[in-house]
Steps between C-alpha positions, in 0.01 A plus 500: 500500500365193313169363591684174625694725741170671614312211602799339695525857655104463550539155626827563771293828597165256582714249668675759726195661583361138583791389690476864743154429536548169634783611747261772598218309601713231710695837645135613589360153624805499723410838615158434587569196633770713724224767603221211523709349805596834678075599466463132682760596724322839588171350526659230755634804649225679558241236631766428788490877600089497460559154735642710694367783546202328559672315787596807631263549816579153606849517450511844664301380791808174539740741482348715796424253674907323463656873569231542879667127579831458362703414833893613489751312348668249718757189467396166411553324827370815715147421356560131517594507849182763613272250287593239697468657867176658377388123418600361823382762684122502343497125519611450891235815556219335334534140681690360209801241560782521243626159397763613222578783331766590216604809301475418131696702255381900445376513175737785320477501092670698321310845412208453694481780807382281724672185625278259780599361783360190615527301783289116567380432820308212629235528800238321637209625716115533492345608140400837684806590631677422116201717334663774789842435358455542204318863527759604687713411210330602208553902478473612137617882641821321632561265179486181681272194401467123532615353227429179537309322757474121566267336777479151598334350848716450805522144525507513868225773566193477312436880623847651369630559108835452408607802247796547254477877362738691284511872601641779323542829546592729194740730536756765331822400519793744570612614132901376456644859490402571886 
């Protein structure tokens, strides 16, 4: 082999060797870019489950407290309809009068287990007998709360409130297979 022929052989060799290196290192870059995003992935990973497990006690304590006073599944317009005699019947026994009342749409998305109904109802009456009403009402144990309350003076008795409430009561509903 001439020396011409050795040095082109010398000089393909160097720039083959050059060229794999650089494919190499951008193979490898990929790669540890590749690995870089699964370790931030793990990390992520693993500070939710230290979130959570650290949330735990509290969570665990929800749950047990949800599974003592989950009430039984029932139908949409069962609850609705008990809602609203409970609501009539607490008001008229506390010296409420109802002016108006209305069943507003139960509140049933998509995924969520469980679906609210709610009813408004409009009373008037003395500001003790409301505060009465409205104890009566609110029962976290039985999943039923005043949403919203608005009060405004009677305008024909100084001595009486006139109060629009929302009230709902949470509830299971029966699943679609039964």
């Amino acid at each position: 082999m001439s020396p011409r022929e050795k040095k082109l052989l010398i000089f393909f060799a160097t720039a083959g060797f050059l060229v794999l290196n650089f494919l190499a290192i951008g193979f490898f870059k990929t790669k540890r870019a590749a690995v870089d995003v699964q370790r931030d992935q793990a990390r992520q990973k693993l500070e939710t489950a230290e979130m959570f497990r650290a949330s735990r006690e509290q969570v665990t304590d929800q749950m047990d407290w949800l599974a003592k006073h989950e009430p039984q599944a029932a139908a949409n317009q069962d609850v609705q309809t008990k809602l609203q005699q409970l609501c009539e019947r607490e008001a008229t026994s506390t010296g409420l009068t109802i002016k108006n009342q209305k069943p507003l749409p139960t509140t049933s998305t998509e995924g969520l287990h469980y679906h609210r109904a709610k009813i408004q109802i409009t009373v008037n009456g003395s500001e003790e007998a409301l505060y009465r009403w409205f104890d009566r009402l609110n029962i976290p144990e039985q999943l039923r709360s005043a949403t919203a309350i608005r009060l405004s003076p009677n305008s024909q008795d100084d001595t009486k409130i006139d109060c629009t409430a929302t009230i709902e009561q949470w509830f299971v509903p029966i699943p679609p297979s039964a």
